[in-house]
C-alpha positions in Angstrom: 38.7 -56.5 1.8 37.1 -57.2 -1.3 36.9 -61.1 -1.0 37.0 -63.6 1.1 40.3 -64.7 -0.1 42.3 -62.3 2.0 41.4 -63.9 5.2 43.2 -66.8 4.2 40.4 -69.1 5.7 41.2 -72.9 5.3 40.3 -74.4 2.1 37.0 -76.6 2.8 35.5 -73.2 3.7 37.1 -71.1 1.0 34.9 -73.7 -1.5 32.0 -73.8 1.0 31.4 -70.0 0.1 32.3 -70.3 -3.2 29.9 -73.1 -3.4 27.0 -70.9 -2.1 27.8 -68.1 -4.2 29.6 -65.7 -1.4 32.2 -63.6 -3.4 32.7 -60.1 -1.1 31.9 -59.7 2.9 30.0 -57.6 3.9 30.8 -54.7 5.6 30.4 -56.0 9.1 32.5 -59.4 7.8 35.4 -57.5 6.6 35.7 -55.5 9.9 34.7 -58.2 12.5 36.6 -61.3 10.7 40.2 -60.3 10.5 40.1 -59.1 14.3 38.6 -62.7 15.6 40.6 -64.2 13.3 43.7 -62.6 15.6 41.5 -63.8 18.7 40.4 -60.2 19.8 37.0 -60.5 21.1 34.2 -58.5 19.0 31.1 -56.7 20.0 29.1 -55.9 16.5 26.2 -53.8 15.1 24.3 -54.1 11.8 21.4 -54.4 10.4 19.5 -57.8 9.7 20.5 -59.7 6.8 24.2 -58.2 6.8 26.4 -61.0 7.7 26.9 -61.2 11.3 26.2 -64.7 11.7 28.7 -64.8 9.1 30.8 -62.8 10.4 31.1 -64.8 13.6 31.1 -68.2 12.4 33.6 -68.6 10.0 36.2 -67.2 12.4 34.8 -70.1 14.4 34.9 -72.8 11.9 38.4 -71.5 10.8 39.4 -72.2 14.5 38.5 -75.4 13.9 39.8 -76.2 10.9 43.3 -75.0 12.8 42.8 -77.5 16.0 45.1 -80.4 16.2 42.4 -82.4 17.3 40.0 -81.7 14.3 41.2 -83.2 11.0 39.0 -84.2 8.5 41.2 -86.6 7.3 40.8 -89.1 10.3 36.8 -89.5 9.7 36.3 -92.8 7.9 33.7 -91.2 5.4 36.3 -88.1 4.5 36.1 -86.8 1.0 33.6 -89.8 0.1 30.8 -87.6 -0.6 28.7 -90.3 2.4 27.6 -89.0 5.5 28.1 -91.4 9.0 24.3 -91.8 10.2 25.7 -94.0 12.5 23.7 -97.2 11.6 26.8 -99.6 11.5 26.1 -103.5 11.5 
């Protein structure tokens, strides 16, 4: 894999990387995130500053993303740019 683009991860998270200047996974993301992606469970060595976090997370937020339940769309503050602190009269 030489981008993210062939995980086919949902779209708030393609421009979340994009965003923070993530082009190509690592070696441990390109292994690790196409097989939790298919729901296999993963057990992962590297070094310290290669991705792991990485590579586990965004399987997770993908997950998410794919949840009946989860859709960005029914939060009042969606696509607003505002955050919900909460502090409603």
């Amino acid at each position: 894999m030489n981008n993210f683009e062939h995980f086919k991860l949902h779209a708030n998270l393609m421009r979340s990387l994009t965003q923070m200047g993530y082009a190509e996974p690592t070696p441990i993301q390109a292994q690790a995130i196409p097989l939790a992606l298919q729901g296999h469970d993963i057990l992962g060595s590297a070094q310290t500053g290669t991705g792991k976090t990485a590579a586990f997370a965004l399987p997770l937020l993908e997950n998410f993303f794919q949840t009946p339940w989860f859709c960005s769309c029914a939060h009042p503050y969606a696509g607003t740019g505002q955050a919900d602190h909460g502090d409603h009269a």
